[in-house]
MIMILO-63163 format. One record per atom (N, C-alpha, C): residue in three letters; x, y, z. Coordinates in steps of 0.05 Angstrom, whole numbers, plus 32768, in hexadecimal, padded with zeros to 4 digits. Example, Ala and Ser with C-alpha at 12.3 -4.5 7.8 and 13.67 -1.06 7.14 Angstrom:
BEGIN
ALA81087F8E809C ALA80F67FA6809C ALA81087FBE809C SER81017FD3808E SER81117FEB808F SER81028001809D 
//
This chain:
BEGIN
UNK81F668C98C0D UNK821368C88C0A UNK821D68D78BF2 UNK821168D38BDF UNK821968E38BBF UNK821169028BCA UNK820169058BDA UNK81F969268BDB UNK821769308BE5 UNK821E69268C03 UNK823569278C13 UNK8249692A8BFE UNK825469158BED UNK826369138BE3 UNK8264692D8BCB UNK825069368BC6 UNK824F694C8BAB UNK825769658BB7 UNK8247696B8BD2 UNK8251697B8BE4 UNK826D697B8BEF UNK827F69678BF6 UNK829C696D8BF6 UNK82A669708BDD UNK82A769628BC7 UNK82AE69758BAB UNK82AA698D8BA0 UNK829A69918BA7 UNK829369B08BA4 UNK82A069C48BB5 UNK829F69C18BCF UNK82AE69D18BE2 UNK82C869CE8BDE UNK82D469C18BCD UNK82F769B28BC9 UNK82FE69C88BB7 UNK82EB69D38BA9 UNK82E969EA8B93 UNK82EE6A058B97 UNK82FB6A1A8B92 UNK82FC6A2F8B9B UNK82DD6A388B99 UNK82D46A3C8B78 UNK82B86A438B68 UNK82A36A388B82 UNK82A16A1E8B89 UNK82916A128B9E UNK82926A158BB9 UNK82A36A198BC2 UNK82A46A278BDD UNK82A56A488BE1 UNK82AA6A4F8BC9 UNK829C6A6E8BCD UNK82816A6F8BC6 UNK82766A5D8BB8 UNK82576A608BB5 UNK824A6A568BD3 UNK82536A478BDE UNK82436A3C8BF8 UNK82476A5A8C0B UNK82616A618C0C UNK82666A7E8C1B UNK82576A928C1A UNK82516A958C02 UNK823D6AAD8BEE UNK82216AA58BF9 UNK82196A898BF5 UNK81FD6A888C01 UNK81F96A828C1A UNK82076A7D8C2E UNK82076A848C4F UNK82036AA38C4F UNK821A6AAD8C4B UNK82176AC68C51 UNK81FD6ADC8C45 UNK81F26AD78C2E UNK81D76AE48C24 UNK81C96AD78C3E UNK81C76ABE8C3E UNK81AE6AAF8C57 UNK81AD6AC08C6F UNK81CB6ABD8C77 UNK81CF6AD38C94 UNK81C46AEE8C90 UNK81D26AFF8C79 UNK81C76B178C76 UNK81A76B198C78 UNK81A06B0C8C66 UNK81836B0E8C66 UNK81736B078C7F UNK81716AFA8C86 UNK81696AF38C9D UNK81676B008CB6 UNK81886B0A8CB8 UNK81926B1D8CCF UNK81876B2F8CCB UNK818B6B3E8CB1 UNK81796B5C8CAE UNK815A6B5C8CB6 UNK81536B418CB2 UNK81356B3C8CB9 UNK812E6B408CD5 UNK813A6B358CE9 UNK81366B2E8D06 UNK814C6B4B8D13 UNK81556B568D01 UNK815A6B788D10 UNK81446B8B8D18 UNK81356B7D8D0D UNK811D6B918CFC UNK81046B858D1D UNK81076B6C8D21 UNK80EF6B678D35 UNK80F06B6D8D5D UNK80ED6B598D62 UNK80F16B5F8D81 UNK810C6B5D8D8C UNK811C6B628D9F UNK813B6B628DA8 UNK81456B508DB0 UNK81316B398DB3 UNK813E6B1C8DA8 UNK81486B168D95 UNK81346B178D84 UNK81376B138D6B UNK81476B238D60 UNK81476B428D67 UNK81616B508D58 UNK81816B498D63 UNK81826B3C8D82 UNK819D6B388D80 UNK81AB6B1B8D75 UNK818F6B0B8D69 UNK81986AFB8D56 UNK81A26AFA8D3E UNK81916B158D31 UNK81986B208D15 UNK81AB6B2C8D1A UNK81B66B378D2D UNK81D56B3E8D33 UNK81E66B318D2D UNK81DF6B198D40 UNK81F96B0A8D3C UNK81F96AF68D22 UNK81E16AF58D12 UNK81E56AE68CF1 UNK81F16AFE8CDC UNK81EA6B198CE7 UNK81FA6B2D8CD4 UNK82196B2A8CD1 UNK821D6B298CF6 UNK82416B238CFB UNK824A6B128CE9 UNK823A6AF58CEE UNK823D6ADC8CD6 UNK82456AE38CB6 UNK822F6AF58CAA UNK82366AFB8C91 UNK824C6B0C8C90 UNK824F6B238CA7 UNK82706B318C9C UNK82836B238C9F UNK828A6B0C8CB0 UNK829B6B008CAB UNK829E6AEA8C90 UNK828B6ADE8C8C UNK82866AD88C6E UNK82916AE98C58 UNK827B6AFD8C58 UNK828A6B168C44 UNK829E6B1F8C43 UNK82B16B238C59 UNK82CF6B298C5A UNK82E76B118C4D UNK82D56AF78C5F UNK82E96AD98C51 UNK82E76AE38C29 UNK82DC6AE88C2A UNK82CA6AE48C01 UNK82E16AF58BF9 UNK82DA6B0C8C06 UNK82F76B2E8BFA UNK83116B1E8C02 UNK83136B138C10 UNK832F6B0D8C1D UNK833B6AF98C0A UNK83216AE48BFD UNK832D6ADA8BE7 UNK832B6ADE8BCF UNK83246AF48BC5 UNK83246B0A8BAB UNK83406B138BAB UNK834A6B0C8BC4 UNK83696B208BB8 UNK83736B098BA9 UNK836F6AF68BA0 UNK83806AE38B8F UNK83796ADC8B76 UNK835E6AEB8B70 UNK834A6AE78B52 UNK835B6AF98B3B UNK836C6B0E8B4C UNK83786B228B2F UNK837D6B158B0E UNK83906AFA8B20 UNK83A16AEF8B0D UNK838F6ADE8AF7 UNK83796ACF8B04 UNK83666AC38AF6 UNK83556AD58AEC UNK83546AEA8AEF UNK83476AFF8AE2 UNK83536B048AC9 UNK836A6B118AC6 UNK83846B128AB6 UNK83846B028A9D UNK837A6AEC8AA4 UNK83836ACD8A99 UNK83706AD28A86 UNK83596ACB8A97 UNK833D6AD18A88 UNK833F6AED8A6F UNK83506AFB8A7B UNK83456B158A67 UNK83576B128A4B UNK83706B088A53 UNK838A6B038A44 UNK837C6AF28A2B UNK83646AD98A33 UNK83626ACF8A2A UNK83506AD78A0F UNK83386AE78A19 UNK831F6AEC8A0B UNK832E6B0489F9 UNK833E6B198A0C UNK834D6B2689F4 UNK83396B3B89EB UNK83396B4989D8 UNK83286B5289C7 UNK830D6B4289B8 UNK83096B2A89C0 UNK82F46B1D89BB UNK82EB6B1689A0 UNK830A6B118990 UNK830E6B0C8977 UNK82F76AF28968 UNK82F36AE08972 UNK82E76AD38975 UNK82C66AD08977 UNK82C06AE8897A UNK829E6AEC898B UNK82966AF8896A UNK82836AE88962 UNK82756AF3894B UNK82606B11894C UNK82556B158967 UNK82476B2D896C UNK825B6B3F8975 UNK825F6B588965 UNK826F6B6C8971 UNK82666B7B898F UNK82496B798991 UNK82416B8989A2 UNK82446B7B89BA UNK823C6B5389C2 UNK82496B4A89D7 UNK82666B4889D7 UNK82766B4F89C1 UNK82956B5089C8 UNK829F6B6C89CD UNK829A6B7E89C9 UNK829C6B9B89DE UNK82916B9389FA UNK82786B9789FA UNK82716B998A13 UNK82846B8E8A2D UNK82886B6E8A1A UNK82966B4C8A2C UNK82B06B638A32 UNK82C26B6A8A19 UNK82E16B7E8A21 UNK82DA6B898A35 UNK82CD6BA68A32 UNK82BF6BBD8A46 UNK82BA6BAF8A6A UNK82B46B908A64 UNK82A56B888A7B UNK82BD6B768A81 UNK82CD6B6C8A78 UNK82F06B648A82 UNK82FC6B7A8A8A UNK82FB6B8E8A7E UNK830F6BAC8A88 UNK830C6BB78A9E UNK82EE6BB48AA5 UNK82DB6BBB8AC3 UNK82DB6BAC8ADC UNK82E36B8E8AD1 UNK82E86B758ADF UNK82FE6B748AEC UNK83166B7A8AD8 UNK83376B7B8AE3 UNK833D6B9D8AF5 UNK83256BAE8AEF UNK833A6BBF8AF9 UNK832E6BC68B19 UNK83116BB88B1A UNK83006BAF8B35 UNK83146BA28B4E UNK83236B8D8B42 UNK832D6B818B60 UNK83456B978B69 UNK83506B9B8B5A UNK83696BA48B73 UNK835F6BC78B72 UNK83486BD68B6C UNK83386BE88B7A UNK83386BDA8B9F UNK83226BBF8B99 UNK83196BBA8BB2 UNK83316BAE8BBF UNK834C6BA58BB8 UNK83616B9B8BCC UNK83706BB48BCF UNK83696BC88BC8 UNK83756BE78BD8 UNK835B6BEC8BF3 UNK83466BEF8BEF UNK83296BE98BFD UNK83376BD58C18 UNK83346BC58C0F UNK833E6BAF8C26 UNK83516BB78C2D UNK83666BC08C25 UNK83846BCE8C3F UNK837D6BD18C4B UNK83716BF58C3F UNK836D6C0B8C4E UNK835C6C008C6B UNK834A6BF18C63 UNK83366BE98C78 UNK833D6BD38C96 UNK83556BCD8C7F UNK83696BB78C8E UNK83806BC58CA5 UNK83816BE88CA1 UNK83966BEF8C9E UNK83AF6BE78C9E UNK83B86BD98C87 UNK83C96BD58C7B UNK83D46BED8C6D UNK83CA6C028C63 UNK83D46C168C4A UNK83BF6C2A8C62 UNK83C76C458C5B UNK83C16C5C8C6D UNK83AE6C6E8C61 UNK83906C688C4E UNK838A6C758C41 UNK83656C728C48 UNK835C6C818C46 UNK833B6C808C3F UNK83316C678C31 UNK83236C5A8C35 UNK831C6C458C1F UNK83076C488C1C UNK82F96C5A8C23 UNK82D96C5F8C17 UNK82D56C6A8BFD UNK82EE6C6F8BEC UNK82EC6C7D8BCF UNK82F66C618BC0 UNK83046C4B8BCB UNK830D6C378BC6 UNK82F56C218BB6 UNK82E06C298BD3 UNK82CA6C178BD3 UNK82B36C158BC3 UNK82BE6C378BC0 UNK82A06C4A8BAE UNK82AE6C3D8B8D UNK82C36C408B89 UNK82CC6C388B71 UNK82C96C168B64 UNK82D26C098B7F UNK82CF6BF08B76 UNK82B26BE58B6E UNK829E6BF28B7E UNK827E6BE58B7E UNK82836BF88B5F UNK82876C1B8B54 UNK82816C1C8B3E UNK827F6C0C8B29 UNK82956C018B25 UNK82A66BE98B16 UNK829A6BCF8B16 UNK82956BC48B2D UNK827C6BAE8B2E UNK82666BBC8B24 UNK82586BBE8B21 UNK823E6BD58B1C UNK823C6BCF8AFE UNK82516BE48AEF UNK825B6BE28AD4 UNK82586BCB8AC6 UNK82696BB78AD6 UNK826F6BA28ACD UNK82546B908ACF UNK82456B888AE1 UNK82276B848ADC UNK82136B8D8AC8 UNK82146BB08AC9 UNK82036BBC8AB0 UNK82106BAD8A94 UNK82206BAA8A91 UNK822B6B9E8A71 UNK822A6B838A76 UNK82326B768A86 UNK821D6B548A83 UNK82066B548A88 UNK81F96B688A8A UNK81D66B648A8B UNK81D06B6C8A6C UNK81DE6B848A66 UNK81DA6B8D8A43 UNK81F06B748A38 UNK81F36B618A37 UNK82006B4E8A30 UNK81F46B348A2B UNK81E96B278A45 UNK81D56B188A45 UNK81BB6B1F8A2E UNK81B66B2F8A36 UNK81976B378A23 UNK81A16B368A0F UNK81B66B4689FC UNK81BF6B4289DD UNK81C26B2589DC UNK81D16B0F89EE UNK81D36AF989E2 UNK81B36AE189E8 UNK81A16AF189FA UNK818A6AE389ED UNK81816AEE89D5 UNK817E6B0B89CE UNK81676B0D89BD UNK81866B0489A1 UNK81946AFE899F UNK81A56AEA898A UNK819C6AD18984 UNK81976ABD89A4 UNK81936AAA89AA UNK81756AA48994 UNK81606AB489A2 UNK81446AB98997 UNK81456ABB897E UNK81586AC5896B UNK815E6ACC894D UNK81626AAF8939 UNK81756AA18952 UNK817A6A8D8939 UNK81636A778941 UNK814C6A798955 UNK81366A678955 UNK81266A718940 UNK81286A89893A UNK81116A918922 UNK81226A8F890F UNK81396A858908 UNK81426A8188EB UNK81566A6B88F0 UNK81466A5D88E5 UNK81516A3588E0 UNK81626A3788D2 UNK81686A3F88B5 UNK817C6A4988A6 UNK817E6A318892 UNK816C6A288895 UNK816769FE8881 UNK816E69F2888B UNK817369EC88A8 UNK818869D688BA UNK816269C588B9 UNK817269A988B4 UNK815E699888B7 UNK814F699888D5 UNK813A698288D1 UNK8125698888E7 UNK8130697C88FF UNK814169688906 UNK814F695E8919 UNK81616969891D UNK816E69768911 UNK818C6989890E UNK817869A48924 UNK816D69AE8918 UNK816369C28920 UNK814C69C28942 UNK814469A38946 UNK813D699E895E UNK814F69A18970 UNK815F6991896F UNK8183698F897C UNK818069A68981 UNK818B69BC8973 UNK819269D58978 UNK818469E08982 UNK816669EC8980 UNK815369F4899B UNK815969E889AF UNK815569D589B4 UNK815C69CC89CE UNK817469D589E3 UNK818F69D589D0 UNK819F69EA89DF UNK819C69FF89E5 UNK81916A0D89CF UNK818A6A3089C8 UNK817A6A3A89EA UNK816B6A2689EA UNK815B6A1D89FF UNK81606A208A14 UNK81806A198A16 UNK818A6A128A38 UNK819A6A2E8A35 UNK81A56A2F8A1F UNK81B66A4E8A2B UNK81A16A6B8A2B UNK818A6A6A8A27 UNK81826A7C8A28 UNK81766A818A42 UNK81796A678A4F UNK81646A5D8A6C UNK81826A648A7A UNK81976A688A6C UNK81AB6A6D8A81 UNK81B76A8A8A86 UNK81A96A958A66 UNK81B86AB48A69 UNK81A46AC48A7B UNK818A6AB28A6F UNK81736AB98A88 UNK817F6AC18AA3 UNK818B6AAF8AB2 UNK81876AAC8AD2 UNK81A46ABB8AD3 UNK81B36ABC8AB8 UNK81CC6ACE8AC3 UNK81C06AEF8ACB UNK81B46AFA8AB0 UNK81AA6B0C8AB0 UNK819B6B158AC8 UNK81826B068AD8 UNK81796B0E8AE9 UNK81896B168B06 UNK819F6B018B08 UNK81B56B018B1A UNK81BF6B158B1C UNK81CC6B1B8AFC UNK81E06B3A8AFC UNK81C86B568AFF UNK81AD6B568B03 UNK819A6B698B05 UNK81946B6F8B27 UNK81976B598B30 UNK81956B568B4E UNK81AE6B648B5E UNK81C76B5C8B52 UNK81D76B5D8B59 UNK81E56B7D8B51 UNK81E06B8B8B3A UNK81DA6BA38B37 UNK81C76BB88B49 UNK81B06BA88B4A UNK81A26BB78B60 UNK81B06BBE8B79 UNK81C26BAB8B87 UNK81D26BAC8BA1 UNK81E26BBF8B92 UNK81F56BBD8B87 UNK820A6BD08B7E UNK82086BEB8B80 UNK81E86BFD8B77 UNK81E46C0A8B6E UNK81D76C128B87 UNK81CB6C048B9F UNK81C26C058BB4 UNK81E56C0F8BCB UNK81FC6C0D8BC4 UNK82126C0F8BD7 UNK82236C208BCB UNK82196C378BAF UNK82266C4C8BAE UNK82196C5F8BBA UNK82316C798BBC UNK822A6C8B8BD5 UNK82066C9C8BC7 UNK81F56C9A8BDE UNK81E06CA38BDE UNK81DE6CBE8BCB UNK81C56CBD8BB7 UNK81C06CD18BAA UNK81BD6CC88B90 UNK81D16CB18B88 UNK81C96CA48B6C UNK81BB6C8C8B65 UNK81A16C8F8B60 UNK81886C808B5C UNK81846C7F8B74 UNK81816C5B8B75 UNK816F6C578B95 UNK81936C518BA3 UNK81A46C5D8B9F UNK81B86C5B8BB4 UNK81B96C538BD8 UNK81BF6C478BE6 UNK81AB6C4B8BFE UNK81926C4F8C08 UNK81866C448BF4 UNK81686C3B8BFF UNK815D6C208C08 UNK816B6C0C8C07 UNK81656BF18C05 UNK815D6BEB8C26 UNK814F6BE38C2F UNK81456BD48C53 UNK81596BD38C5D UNK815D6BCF8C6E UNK817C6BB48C7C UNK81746B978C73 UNK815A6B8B8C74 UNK815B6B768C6E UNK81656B678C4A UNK81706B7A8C3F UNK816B6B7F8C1D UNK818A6B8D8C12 UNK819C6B968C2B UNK81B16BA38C33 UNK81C56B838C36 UNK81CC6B7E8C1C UNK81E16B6E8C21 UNK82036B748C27 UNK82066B8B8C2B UNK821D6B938C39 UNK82326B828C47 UNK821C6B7E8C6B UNK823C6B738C79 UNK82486B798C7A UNK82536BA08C82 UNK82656BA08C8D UNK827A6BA98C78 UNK82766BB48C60 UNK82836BC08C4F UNK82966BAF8C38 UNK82966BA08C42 UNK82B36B8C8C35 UNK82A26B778C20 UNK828B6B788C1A UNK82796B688C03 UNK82796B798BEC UNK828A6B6B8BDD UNK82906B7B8BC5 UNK82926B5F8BB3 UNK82886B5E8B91 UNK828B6B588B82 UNK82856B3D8B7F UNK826A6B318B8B UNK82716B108B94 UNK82696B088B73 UNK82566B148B60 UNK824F6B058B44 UNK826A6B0E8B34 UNK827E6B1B8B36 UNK829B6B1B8B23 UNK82A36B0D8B26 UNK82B76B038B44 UNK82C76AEF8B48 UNK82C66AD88B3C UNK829F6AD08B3B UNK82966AB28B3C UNK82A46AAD8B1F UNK82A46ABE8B0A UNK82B06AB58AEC UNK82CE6AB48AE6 UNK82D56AB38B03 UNK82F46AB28B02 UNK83026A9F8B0D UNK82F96A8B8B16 UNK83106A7F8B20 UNK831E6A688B11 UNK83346A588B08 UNK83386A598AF7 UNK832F6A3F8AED UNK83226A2E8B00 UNK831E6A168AF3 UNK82FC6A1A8ADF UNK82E86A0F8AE9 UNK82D16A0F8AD7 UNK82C46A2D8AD2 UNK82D06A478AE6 UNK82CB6A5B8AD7 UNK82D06A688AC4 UNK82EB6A698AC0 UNK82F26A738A9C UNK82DF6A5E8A8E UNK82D76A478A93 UNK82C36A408A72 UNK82B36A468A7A UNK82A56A458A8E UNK82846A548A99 UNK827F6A728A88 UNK82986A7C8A8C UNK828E6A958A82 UNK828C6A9C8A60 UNK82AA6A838A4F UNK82A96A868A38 UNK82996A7E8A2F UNK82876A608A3B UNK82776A548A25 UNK82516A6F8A2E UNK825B6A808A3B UNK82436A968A3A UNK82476AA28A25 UNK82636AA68A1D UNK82606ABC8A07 UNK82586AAC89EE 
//
């Protein structure tokens, strides 16, 4: 009953019901791309779990058109990053808000066009918006890493903080490093796709399987930005990173 119950609070959540969205639709993708691949049973099943994820992936974009403002908020807030004692994570963090805000309404021109709504090509739309995600990943991955090997700095220098004072504090040092950890690997994964859905020729551009091809249908754009935006526990998710 407490599981049930954690599970409708969470989905009551914008942050939580786009994460359940996000991980159906990887499940479908993956899977589907898997059973494309075998006998024509099995591929018109991975058919129809691919269909599953583009419709997933489209619901996700469809509710990105409303993150601008919590984006905004967020950026309004951090500012020039007056506050951030490392200059090099407070560039980057700016550089990686500037990349952030000017990503969505790239991809809600993307979505018109595709919508036809607006009368234009959206494949230069699309190419732009994944740039910008891309970007914005490479500098929270060079982000992450500067604020472990910081993290790592102040374990090798205690600074005279007593021996319980200084236990305490490993211990947290501890958890955020176990957390910039799994961000970092996230935004490396998630770079890899990015860099996998610009137009063929740069790096491994279009090389990835179908099964490894999280696509769906064109309209999966940006699912690790949004997550630090919405306005309830993501603006502190993301500040207490920096």
């Amino acid at each position: 009953m407490a599981a049930l119950s954690g599970l409708v609070s969470s989905l009551e959540s914008y942050r939580g019901r786009d994460r359940l969205i996000r991980t159906l639709s990887y499940g479908c993708q993956l899977i589907g791309g898997f059973l494309t691949e075998q006998s024509s049973v099995k591929s018109e099943v991975g058919k129809r779990l691919l269909g599953i994820s583009a419709q997933l992936n489209h619901c996700r974009t469809v509710l990105r058109l409303f993150d601008d403002l919590a984006m905004l908020a967020y950026s309004r807030q951090y500012g020039l990053g007056a506050k951030e004692e490392d200059a090099i994570i407070r560039w980057l963090s700016v550089i990686s808000n500037f990349a952030d805000q000017l990503y969505y309404p790239c991809e809600h021109v993307a979505w018109a066009a595709d919508a036809k709504i607006i009368h234009i090509n959206s494949t230069k739309w699309w190419i732009l918006s994944t740039a910008l995600w891309g970007l914005s990943l490479l500098l929270g991955t060079l982000r992450s890493l500067k604020i472990i090997l910081n993290l790592r700095r102040k374990l090798r220098n205690p600074e005279g903080k007593s021996s319980k004072s200084f236990r305490r504090e490993k211990k947290m040092i501890a958890i955020q490093v176990k957390s910039e950890i799994l961000t970092l690997l996230s935004n490396l994964a998630d770079l890899a796709n990015a860099i996998h859905w610009l137009p063929p020729g740069f790096l491994w551009a279009g090389r990835f399987p179908p099964w490894l091809d999280l696509r769906a249908g064109r309209d999966f754009r940006g699912h690790l930005i949004h997550l630090s935006y919405s306005m309830d526990e993501a603006t502190k998710s993301k500040i207490c990173l920096k």
